[in-house]
C-alpha distance (Angstrom), angle and dihedral (degrees) to the residues before:
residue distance angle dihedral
X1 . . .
X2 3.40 . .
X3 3.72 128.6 .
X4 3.65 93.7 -131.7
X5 3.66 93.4 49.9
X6 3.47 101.1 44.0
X7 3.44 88.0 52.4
X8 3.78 90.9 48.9
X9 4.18 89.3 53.3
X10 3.75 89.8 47.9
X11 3.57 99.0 52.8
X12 4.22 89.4 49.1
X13 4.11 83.5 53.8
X14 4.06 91.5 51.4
X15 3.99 97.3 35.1
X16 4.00 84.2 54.7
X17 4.07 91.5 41.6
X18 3.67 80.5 66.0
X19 3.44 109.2 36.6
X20 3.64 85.0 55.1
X21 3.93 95.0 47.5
X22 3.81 87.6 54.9
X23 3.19 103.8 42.2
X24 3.60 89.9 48.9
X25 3.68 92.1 48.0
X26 4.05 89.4 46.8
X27 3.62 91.1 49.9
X28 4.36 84.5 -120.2
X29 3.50 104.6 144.5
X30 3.76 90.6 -172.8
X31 3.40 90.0 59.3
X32 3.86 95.4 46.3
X33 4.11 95.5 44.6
X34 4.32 79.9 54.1
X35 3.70 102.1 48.1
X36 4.35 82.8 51.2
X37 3.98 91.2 51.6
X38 3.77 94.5 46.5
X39 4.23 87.8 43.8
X40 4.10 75.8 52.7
X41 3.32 97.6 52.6
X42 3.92 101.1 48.3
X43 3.87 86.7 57.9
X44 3.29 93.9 46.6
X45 3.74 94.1 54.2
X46 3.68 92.6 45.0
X47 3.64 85.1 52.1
X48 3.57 91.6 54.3
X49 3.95 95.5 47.7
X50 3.81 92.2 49.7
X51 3.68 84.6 55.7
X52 3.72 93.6 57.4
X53 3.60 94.4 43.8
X54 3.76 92.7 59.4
X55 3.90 89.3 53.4
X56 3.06 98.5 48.3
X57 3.49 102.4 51.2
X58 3.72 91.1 64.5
């Protein structure tokens, strides 16, 4: 995986950690149901580059 994009998927998971802290805290449930899906979507691309790492190192 590259550095880059594993940086990239991390920073999704955090950014949503937030988003759903505040919007949690704020009582915004818009916010909240956003901060989940871009969690989601950090582990999904990390999912996705671990996959290509274990093709490509055979």
């Amino acid at each position: 995986m590259s550095t880059e994009r594993k940086i990239d998927a991390k920073a999704d998971e955090v950014k949503g950690k937030v988003k759903e802290g505040v919007g949690g805290a704020t009582d915004d449930h818009g916010l909240e149901a956003e901060g989940k899906t871009d969690q989601a979507k950090g582990k999904v691309k990390e999912a996705a580059e671990k996959v290509k790492d274990v093709f490509k190192k055979d």
